[in-house]
C-alpha positions in Angstrom: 0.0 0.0 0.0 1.1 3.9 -0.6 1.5 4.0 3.1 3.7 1.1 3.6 5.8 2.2 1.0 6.3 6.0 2.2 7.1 4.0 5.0 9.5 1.7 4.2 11.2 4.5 2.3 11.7 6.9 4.9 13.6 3.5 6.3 15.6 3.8 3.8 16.6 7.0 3.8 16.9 7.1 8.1 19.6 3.8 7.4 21.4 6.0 4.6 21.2 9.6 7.5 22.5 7.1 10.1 25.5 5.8 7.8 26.3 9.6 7.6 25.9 9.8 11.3 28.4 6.6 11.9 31.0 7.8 9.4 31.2 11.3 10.6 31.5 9.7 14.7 32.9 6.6 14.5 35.9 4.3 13.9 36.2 2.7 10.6 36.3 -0.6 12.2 32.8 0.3 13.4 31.7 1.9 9.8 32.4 -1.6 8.4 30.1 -3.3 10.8 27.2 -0.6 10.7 27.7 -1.5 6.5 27.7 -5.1 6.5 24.6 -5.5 9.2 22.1 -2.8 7.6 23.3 -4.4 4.3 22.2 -7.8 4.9 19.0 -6.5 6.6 18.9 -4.7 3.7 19.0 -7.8 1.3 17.4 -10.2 3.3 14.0 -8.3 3.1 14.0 -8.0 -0.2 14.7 -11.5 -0.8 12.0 -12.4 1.0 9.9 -9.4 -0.7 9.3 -7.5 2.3 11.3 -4.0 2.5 11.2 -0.7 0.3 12.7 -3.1 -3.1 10.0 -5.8 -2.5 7.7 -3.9 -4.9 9.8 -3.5 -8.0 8.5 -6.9 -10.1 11.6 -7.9 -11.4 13.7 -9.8 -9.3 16.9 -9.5 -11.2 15.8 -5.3 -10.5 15.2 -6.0 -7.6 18.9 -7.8 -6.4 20.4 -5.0 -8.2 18.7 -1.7 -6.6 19.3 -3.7 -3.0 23.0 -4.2 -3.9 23.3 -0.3 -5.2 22.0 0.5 -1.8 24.2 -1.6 0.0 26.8 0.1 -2.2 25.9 3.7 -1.7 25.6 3.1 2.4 28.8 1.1 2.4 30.6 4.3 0.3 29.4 7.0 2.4 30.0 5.6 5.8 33.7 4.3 4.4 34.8 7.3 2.8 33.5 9.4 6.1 35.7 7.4 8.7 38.4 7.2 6.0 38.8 10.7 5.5 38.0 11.8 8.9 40.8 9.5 10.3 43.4 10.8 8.1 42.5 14.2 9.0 42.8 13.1 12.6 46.2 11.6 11.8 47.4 14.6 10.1 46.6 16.7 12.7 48.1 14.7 15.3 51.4 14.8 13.1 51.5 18.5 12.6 50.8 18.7 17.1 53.5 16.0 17.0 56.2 18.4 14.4 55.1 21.6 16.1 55.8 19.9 19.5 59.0 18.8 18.2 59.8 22.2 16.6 59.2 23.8 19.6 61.8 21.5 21.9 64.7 22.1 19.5 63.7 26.0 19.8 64.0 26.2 23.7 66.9 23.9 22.9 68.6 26.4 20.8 67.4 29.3 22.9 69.4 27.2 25.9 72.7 26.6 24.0 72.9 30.0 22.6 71.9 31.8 26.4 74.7 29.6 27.8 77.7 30.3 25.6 80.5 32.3 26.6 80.8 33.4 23.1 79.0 36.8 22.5 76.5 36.2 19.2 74.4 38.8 17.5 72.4 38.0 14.5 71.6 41.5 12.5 69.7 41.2 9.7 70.6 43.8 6.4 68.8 47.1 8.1 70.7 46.6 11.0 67.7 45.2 13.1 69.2 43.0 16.1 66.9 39.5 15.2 69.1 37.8 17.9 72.1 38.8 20.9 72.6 36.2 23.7 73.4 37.4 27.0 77.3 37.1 26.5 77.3 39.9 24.4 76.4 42.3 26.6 79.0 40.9 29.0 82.2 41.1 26.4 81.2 44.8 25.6 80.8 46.4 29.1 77.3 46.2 29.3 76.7 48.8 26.6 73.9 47.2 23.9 71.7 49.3 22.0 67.8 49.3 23.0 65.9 50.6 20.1 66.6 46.5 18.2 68.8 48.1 16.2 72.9 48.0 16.1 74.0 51.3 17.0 77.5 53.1 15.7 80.5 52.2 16.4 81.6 54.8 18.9 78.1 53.8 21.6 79.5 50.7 22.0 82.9 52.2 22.2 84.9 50.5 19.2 88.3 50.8 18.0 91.0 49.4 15.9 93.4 47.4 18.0 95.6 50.5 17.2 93.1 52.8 18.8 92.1 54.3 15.7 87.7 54.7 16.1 86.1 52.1 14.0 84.1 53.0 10.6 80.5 52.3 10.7 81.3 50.5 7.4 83.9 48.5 9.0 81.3 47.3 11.4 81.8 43.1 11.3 77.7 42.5 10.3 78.2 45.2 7.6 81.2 43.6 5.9 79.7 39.9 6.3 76.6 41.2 4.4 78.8 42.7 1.9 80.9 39.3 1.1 83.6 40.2 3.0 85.3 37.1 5.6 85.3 38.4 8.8 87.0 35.9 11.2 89.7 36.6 13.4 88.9 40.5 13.1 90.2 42.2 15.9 88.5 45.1 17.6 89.2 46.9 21.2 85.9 47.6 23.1 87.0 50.6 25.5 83.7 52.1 27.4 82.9 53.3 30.5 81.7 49.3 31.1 85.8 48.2 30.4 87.3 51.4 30.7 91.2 49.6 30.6 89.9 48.0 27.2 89.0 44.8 26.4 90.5 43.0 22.7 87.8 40.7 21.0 88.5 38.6 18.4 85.1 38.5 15.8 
């Protein structure tokens, strides 16, 4: 009867909304099961011409609309859990790099705050990106505060022969011109080392 049939159809459709629903909440494992038992309720009735297939008069049809169905639930509930656990995994293994990342960072913050070595990373404007505490130690306390490296004569900086140092011969501004750098000698004399201090750069 028309009733029956609206009936059995909304079944149909509640067993297609619930496949959504497992998909989207639950394991795969689960999926699979929720599948393979609607499924087979699914074919059963129709084999035995009860169900929302029963009334299409061919039963070759009729085997192959059930098994479409069984198809289409099996598809969307599969490719729901499927996709929703690899986004799960993915996210867990960006948390697990960004973790990471952020271990070697306070890492690298420690073994850079701990050297006796002075280091200052200056980027091409002269912005300080990085000084460890060292730094301020070798040069008598004086460091600029405005993030930027200041001229030669605030931090007090001379030739070994006491001659003032040249902005441009500032050690980050040769570096970023292409010129080697190591072993350059300069004498820090401030009020911080006021007898003079040699560093080697």
């Amino acid at each position: 009867t028309p009733t029956e049939t609206s009936a059995t159809t909304g079944m149909s459709f509640a067993v297609v909304a619930l496949s959504v629903w497992a998909g989207s909440r639950l394991n795969a494992a689960f999926v699979v099961l929720h599948d393979l038992l609607f499924g087979s309720v699914a074919v059963l009735l129709t084999l035995h011409g009860s169900g929302v297939f029963a009334s299409i008069g061919s039963p070759a049809a009729r085997a192959l609309v059930a098994q479409a169905f069984v198809g289409v639930i099996a598809v969307v509930g599969l490719s729901l859990a499927l996709g929703r656990d690899e986004r799960d995994l993915l996210i867990g293994q960006l948390r697990t790099e960004r973790e990471s990342a952020e271990r070697q960072a306070n890492l690298m913050t420690a073994i850079v705050g701990s050297m006796t070595e002075g280091l200052s990373v200056v980027d091409e404007q002269g912005r300080l990106l990085l000084r460890n505490p060292a730094v301020r130690r070798l040069i008598g306390g004086v460091v600029s505060i405005s993030g930027q490296m200041g001229k030669p004569d605030v931090y007090g900086l001379f030739h070994p022969d006491g001659t003032p140092l040249g902005a441009e011969e500032m050690p980050y501004r040769r570096a970023l011109a292409g010129t080697d750098v190591r072993g350059m000698d300069i004498l820090v004399r401030n009020p911080g080392v006021p007898e003079g201090r040699l560093l080697s750069v």
